[in-house]
C-alpha positions as CSV (number, residue, x, y, z in Angstrom):
1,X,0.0,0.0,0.0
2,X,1.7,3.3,-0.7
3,X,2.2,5.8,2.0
4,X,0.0,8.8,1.9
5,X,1.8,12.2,0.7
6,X,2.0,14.5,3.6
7,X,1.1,18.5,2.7
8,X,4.1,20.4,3.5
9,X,3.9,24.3,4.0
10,X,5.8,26.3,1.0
11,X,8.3,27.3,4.0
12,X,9.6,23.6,4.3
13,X,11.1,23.5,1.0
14,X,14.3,23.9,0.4
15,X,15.3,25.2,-2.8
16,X,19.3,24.6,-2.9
17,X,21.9,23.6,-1.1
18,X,24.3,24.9,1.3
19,X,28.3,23.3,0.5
20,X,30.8,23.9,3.5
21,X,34.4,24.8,3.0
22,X,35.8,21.6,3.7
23,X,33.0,19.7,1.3
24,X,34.2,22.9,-1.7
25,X,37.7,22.1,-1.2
26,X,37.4,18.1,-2.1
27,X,34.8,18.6,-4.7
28,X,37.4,21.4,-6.4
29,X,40.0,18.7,-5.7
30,X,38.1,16.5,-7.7
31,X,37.1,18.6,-10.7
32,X,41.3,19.6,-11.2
33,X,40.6,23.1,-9.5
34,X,43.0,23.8,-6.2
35,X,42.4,26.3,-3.9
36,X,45.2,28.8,-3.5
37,X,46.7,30.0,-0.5
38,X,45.2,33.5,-0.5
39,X,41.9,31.6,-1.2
40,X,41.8,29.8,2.0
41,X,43.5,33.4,4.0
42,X,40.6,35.3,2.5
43,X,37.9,32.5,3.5
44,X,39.5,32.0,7.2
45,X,39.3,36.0,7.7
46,X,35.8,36.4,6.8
47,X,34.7,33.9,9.0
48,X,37.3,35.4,11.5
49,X,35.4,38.4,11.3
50,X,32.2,37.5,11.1
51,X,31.2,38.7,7.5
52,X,27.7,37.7,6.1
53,X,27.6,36.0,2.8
54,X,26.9,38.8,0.9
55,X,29.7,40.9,2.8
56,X,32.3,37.8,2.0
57,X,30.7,37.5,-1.5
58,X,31.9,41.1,-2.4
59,X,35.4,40.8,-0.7
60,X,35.8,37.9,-3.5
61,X,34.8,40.2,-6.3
62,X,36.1,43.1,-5.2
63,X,39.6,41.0,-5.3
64,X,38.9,39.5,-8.6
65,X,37.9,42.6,-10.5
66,X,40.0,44.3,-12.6
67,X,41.0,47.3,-12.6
């Protein structure tokens, strides 16, 4: 007998998903891409500091745009 769907608010479902540092790093690792050294010093001082996403997102772009 097949088990009943259960009627989930729009608020439980997640659209996406969230990949931690350490899960980045081996997925990269496994795609050919390493992660420099000022990669990982940039990552460590935005958590350091506390930035939000968005504050950490423009810290990356502001150190990959050129000039």
């Amino acid at each position: 007998m097949p088990t009943p769907k259960k009627n989930l608010p729009k608020e439980a479902l997640v659209k996406g998903h969230t990949v931690g540092r350490a899960r980045f790093t081996k997925i990269s690792e496994v795609e050919g891409i390493t992660v420099s050294t000022a990669m990982r010093k940039r990552a460590r001082s935005s958590t350091d500091q506390g930035l939000s996403a968005e504050e950490a997102r423009r810290l990356i772009i502001r150190a990959y745009r050129k000039s």
